[in-house]
Kinemage of the C-alpha trace (Angstrom):
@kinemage 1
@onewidth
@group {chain A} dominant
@subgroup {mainchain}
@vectorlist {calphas} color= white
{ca unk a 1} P 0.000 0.000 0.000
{ca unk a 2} L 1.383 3.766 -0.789
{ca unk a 3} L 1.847 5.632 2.072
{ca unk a 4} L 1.766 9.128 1.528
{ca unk a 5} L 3.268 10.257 4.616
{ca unk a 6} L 6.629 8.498 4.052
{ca unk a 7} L 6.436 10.305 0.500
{ca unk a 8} L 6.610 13.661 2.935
{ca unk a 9} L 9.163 11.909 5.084
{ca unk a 10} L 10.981 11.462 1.449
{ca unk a 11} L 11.044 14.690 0.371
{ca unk a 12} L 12.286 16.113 3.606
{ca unk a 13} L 15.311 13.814 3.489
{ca unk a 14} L 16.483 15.060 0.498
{ca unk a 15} L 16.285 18.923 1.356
{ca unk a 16} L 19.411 20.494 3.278
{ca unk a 17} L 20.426 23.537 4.061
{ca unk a 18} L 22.716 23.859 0.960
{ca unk a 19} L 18.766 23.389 -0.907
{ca unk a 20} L 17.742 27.362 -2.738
{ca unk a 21} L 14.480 25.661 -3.893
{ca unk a 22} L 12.699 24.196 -0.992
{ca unk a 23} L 8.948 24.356 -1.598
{ca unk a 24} L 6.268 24.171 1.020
{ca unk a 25} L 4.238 21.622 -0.006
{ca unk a 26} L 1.190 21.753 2.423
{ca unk a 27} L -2.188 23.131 0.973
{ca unk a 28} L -2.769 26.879 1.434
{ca unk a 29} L -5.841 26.455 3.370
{ca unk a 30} L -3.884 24.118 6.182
{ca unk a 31} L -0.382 26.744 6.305
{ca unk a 32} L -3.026 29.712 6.986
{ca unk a 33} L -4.938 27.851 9.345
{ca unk a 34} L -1.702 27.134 11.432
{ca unk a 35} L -0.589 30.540 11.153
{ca unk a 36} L -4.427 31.682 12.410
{ca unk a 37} L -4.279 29.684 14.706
{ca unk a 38} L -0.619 30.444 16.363
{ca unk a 39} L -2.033 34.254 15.565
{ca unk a 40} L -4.855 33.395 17.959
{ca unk a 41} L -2.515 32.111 20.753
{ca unk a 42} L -0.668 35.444 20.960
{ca unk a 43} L -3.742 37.415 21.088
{ca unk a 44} L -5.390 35.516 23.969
{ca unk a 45} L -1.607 36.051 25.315
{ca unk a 46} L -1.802 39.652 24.767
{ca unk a 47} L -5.415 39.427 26.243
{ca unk a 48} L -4.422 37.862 29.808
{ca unk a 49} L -1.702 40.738 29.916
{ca unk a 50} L -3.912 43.731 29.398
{ca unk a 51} L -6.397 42.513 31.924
{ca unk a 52} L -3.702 41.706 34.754
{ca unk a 53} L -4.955 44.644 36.864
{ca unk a 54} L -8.600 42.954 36.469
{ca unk a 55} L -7.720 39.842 37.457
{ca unk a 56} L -5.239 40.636 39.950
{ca unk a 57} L -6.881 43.415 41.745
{ca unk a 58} L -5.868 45.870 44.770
{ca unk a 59} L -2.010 45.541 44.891
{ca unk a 60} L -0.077 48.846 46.145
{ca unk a 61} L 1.413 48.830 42.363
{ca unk a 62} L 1.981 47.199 39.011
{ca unk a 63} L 5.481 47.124 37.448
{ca unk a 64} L 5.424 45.690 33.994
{ca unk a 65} L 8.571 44.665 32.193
{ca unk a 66} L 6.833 43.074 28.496
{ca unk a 67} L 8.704 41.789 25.100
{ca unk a 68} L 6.391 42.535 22.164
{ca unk a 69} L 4.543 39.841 20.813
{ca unk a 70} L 5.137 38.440 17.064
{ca unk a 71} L 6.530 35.789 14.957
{ca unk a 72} L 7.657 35.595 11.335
{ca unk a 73} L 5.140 33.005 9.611
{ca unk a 74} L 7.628 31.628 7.320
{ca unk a 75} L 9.231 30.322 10.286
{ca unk a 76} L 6.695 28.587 11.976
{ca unk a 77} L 5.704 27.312 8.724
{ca unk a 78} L 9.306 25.847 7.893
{ca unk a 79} L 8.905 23.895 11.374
{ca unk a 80} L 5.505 22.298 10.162
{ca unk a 81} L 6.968 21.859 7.375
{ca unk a 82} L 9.961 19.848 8.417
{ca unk a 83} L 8.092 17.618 10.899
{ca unk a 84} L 5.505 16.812 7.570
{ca unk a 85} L 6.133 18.127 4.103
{ca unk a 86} L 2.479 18.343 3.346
{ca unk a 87} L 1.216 18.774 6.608
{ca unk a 88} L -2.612 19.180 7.445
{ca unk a 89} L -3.841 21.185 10.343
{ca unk a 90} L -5.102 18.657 11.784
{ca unk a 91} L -2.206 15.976 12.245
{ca unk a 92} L -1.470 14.440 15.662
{ca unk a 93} L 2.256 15.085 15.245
{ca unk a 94} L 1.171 18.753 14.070
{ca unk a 95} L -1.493 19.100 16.796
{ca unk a 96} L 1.478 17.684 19.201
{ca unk a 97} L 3.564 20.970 18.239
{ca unk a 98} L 1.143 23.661 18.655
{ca unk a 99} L 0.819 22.408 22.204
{ca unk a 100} L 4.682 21.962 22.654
{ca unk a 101} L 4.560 26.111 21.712
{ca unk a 102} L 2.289 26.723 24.214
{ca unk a 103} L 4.324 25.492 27.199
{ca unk a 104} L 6.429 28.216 28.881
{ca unk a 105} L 9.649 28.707 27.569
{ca unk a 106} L 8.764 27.976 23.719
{ca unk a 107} L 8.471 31.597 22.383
{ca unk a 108} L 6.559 33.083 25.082
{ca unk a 109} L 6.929 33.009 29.067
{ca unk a 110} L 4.543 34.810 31.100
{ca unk a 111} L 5.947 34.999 34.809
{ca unk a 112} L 3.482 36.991 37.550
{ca unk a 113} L 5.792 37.040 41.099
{ca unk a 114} L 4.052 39.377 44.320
{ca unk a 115} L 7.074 41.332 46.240
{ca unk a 116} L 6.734 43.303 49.404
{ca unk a 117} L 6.045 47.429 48.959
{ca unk a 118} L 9.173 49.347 49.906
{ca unk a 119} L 7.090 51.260 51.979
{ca unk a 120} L 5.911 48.128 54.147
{ca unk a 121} L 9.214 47.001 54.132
{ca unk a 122} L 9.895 47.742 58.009
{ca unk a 123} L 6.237 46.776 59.286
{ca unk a 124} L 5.910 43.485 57.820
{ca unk a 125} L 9.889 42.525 57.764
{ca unk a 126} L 9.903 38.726 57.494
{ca unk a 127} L 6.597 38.028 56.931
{ca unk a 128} L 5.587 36.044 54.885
{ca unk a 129} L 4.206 37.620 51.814
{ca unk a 130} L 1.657 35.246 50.937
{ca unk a 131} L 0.179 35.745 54.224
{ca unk a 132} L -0.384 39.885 52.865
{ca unk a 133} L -3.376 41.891 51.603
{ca unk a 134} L -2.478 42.697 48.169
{ca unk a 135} L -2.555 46.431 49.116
{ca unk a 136} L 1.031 46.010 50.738
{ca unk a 137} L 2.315 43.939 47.539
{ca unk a 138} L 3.653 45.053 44.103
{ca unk a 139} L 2.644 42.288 41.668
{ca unk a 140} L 5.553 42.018 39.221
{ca unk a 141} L 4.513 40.870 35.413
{ca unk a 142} L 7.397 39.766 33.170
{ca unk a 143} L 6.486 38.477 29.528
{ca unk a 144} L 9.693 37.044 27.446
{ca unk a 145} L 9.445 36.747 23.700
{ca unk a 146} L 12.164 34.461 23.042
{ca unk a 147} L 11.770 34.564 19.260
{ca unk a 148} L 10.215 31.331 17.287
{ca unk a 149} L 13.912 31.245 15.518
{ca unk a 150} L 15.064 29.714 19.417
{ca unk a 151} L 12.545 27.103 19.273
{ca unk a 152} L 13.414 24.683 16.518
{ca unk a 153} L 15.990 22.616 18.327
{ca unk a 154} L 13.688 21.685 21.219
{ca unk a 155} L 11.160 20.643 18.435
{ca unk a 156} L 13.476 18.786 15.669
{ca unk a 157} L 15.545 15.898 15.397
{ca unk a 158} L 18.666 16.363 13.283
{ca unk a 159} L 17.105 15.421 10.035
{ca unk a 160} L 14.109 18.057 10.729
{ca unk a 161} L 16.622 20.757 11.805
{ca unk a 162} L 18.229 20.013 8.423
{ca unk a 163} L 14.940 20.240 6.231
{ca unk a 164} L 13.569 23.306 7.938
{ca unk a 165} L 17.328 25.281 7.396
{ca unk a 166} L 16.256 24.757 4.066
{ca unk a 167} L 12.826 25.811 3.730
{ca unk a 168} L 13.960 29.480 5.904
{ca unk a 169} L 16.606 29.864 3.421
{ca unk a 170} L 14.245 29.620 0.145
{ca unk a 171} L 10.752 30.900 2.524
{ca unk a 172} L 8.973 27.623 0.592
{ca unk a 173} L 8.993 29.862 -2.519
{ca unk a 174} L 6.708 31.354 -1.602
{ca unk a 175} L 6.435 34.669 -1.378
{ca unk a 176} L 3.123 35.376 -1.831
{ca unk a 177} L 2.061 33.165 1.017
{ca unk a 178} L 1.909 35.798 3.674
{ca unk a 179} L 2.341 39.348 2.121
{ca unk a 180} L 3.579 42.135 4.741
{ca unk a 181} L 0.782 44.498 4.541
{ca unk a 182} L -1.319 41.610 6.232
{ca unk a 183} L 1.664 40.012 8.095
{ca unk a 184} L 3.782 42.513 9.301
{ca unk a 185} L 5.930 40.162 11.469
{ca unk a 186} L 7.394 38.477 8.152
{ca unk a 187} L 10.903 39.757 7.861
{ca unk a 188} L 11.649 42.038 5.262
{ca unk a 189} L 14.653 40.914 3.736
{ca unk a 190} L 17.485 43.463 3.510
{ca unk a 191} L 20.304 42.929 0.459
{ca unk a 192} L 23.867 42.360 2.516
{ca unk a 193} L 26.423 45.318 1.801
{ca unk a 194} L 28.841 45.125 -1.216
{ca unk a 195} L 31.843 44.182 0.412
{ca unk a 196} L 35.145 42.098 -0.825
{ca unk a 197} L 37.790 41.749 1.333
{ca unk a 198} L 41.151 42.997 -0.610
{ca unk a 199} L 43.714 40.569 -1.343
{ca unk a 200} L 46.797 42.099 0.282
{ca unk a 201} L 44.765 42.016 3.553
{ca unk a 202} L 44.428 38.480 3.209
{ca unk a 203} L 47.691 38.089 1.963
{ca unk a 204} L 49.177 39.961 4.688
{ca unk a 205} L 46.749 38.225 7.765
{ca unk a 206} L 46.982 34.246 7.096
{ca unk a 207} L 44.778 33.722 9.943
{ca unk a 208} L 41.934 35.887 7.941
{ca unk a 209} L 42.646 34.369 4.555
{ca unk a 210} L 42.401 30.573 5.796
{ca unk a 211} L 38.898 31.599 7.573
{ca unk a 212} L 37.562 33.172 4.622
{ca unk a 213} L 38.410 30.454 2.843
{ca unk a 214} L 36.273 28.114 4.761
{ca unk a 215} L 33.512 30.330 5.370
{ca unk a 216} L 32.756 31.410 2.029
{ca unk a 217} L 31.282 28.709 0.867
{ca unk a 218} L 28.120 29.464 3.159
{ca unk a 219} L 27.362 32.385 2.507
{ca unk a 220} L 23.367 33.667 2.122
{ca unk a 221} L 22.587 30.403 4.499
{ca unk a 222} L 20.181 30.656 7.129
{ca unk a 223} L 20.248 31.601 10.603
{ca unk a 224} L 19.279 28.303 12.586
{ca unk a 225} L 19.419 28.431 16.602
{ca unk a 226} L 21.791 25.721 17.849
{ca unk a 227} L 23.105 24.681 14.182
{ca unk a 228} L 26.940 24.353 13.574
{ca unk a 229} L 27.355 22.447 10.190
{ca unk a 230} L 26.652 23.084 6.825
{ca unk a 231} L 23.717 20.429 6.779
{ca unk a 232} L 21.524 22.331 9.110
{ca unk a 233} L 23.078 25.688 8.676
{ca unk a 234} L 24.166 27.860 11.707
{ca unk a 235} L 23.644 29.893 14.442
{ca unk a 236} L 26.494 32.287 15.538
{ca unk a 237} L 28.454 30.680 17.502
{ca unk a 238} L 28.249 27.200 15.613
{ca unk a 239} L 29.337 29.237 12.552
{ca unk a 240} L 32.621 30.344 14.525
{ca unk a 241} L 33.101 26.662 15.921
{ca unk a 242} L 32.259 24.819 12.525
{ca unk a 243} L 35.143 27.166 11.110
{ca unk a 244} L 37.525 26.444 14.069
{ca unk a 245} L 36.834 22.666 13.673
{ca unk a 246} L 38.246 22.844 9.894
{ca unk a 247} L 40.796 24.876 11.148
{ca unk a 248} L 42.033 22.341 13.681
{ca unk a 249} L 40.704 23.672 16.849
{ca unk a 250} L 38.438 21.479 17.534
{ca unk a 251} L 36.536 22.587 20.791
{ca unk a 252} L 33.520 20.886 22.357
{ca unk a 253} L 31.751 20.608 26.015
{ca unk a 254} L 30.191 17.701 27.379
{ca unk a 255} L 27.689 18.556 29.668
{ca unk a 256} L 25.481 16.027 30.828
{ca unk a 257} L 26.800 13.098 28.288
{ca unk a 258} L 26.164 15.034 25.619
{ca unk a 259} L 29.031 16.545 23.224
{ca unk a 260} L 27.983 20.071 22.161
{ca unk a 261} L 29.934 23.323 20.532
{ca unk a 262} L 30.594 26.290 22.495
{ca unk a 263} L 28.151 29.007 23.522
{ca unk a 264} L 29.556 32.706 22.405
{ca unk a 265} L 30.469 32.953 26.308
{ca unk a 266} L 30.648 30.240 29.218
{ca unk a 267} L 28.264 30.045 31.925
{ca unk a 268} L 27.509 27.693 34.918
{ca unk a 269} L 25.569 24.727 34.562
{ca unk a 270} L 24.488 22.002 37.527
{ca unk a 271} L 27.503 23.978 39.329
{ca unk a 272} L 30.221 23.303 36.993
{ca unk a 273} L 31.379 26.187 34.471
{ca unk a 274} L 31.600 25.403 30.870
{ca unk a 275} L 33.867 27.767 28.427
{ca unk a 276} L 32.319 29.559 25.427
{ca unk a 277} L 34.223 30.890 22.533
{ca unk a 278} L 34.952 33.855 24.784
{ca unk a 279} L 36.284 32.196 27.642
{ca unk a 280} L 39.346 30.054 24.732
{ca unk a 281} L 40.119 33.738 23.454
{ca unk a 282} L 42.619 36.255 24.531
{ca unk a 283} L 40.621 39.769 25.576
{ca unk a 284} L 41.555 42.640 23.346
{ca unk a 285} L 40.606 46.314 23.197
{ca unk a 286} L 39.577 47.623 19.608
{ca unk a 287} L 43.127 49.551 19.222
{ca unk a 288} L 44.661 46.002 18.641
{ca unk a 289} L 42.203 43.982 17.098
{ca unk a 290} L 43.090 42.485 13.955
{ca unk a 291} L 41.415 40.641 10.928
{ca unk a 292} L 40.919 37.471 11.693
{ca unk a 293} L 40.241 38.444 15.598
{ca unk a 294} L 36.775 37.405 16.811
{ca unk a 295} L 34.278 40.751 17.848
{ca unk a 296} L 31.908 39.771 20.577
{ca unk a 297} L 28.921 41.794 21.526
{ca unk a 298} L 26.751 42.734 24.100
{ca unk a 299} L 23.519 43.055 24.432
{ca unk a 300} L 22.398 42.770 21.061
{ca unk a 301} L 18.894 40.439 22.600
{ca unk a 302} L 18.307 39.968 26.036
{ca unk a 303} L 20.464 36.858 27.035
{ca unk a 304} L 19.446 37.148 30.426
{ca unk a 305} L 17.569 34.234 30.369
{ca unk a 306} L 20.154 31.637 28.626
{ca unk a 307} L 23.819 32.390 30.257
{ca unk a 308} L 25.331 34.645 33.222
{ca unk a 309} L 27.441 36.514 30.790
{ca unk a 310} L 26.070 39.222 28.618
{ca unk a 311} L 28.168 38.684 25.549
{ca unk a 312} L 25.297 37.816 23.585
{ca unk a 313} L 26.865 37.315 19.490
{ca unk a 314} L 30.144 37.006 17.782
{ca unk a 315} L 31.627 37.104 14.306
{ca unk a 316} L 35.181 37.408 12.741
{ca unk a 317} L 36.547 41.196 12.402
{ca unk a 318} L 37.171 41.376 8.330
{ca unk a 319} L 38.693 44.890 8.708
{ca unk a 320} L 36.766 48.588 7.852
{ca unk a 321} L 35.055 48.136 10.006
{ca unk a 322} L 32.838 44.509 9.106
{ca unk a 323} L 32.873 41.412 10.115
{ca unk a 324} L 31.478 38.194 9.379
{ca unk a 325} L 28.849 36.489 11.052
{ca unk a 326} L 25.894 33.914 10.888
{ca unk a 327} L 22.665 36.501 12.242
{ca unk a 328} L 19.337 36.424 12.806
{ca unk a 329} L 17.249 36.857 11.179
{ca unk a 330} L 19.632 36.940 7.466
{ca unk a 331} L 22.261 34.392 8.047
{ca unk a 332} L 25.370 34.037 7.093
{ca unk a 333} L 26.762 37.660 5.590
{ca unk a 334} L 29.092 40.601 6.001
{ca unk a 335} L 27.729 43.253 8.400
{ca unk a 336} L 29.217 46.399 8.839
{ca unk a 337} L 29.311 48.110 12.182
{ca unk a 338} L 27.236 50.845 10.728
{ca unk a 339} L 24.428 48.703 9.721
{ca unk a 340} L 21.233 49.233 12.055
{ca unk a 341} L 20.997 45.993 14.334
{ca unk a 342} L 17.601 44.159 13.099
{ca unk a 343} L 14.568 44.699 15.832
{ca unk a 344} L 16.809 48.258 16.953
{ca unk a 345} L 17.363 51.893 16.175
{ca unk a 346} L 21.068 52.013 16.927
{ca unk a 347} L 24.027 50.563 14.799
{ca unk a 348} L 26.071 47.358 15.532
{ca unk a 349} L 28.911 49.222 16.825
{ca unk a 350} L 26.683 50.112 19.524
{ca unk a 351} L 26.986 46.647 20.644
{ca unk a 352} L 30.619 45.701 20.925
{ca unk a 353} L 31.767 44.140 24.172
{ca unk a 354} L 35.403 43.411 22.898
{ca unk a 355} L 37.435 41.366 20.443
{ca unk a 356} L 38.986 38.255 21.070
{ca unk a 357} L 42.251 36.849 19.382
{ca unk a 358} L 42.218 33.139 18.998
{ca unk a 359} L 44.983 30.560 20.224
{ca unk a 360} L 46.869 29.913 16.487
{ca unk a 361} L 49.942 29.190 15.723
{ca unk a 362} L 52.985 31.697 14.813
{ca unk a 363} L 52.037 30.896 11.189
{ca unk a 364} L 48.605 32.190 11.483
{ca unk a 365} L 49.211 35.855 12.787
{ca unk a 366} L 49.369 38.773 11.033
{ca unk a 367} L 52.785 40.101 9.272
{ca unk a 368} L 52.502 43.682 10.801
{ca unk a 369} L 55.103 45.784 8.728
């Protein structure tokens, strides 16, 4: 008997994210119904924040700190799409990921906490607070949009992660499917500047010209949280570590049994610290940073939530001011510092923490003359 579901299965094994022509297959009707329905989610989110001070009446004060709500459709279409090529709406293992995206920290964490009034503070010092009328309290209401991009690896197996790197990079071909007067969450897609690096730079900085070398190959793939090969396409940091691997420098953490590249900075997990990329670099102010040194940044999204340290993306420092890097939401691309950080107002130089000069050999540094 045919089965029609391992012809999805099929298709999705033979799309990568080296594949430019990855069509959504699903039928209209069942791609708008999941992105109505998704749509729906965030507006009864939106809904239970508006009406906090109804439903949580009589505290001494409300502080609010709130992410906006949104999502690019393409992407949560890609991740239907690489579970089940032609997915319907109303699949069990499609039905099983709109209520994996409803659990708290998918996209969207809504955290309520009660805290004493600094004014009470000396009247009702160690009480406990739960014990309070909520006219001493401050209720506290905290909603985190960690972007659908972060999802996918808690959703998708290796071979998934691989199909949907390839349905971002070609958006299904389909750019009709959700036109940006009626979506305005789909990201606009911005041309990367004109930029080639000149030869006698890489001629005179090995380090630069061997990292070029491996990197260009990738360029115009997609950004894909937690990806560090060419197969499923990168995020930043598994960009920097894919190019490290070819380059020798072969760095890894295992953290509970499980082998995994390094963060862009190290943090603390179950009590033991784990390096990042950061942590195997030597700290440099901008005065000596060279091509082929790695830039970090800070604070370029909120990383508050994922690691201690707020170094929060890094690329490779090409000279003039650009540098290389795997970003959300366009991928793998020159950026110059000048260039307006997508979701901000304020450039990328804005953002620099430091740069970072990797452990290399003496043939790998640069012949300053």
């Amino acid at each position: 008997m045919h089965n029609k579901q391992d012809d999805s299965k099929d298709v999705n094994s033979r799309i990568t994210a080296a594949t430019i022509n990855a069509r959504f297959l699903a039928a209209d009707e069942d791609m708008h119904a999941a992105e109505a329905e998704y749509q729906a989610y965030e507006t009864d989110l939106a809904r239970q924040i508006s009406s906090i001070e109804t439903d949580y009446p009589g505290y001494h004060a409300y502080h609010y700190d709130v992410e906006p709500i949104g999502h690019d459709p393409y992407v949560l279409i890609a991740i239907l799409s690489a579970i089940k090529a032609d997915f319907r709406i109303n699949d069990p293992e499609i039905r099983q990921i709109f209520a994996e995206l409803r659990r708290p920290r998918r996209q969207y964490t809504l955290t309520i906490s009660k805290s004493l009034a600094g004014e009470f503070g000396e009247q009702f010092a160690g009480v406990d607070i739960d014990r309070l009328e909520p006219r001493y309290l401050e209720l506290n209401v905290k909603f985190t949009n960690y972007d659908l991009y972060c999802v996918v690896d808690s959703l998708l197996n290796h071979d998934q992660l691989m199909a949907y790197a390839g349905y971002l990079r070609s958006r299904g071909c389909r750019p009709d499917l959700f036109p940006a007067d009626k979506y305005p969450n789909v990201i606009q897609w911005q041309e990367p500047i004109d930029y080639h690096i000149p030869d006698e730079r890489l001629e005179k900085y090995p380090l630069l010209e061997r990292e070029m070398a491996i990197a260009m190959p990738f360029m115009g793939y997609p950004y894909v949280w937690s990806g560090s090969e060419p197969d499923t396409s990168f995020d930043c940091s598994g960009f920097i570590s894919y190019i490290l691997d070819e380059m020798g420098l072969k760095y890894r953490n295992v953290i509970r049994g499980k082998s995994v590249h390094l963060p862009v900075s190290g943090s603390k997990i179950d009590g033991v610290f784990y390096d990042g990329l950061f942590e195997k670099c030597q700290e440099l102010p901008a005065d000596l940073a060279e091509p082929g040194d790695l830039v970090f940044f800070t604070g370029s999204f909120d990383v508050s939530s994922y690691r201690p340290a707020n170094l929060s993306h890094v690329g490779i420092y090409v000279g003039d001011d650009v540098f290389l890097a795997c970003g959300e939401p366009y991928g793998v691309r020159y950026w110059s510092y000048d260039e307006i950080h997508p979701g901000t107002d304020k450039p990328w130089r804005d953002f620099i923490a430091c740069y970072g000069r990797l452990p290399v050999g003496e043939q790998m540094k640069g012949k300053n003359e």
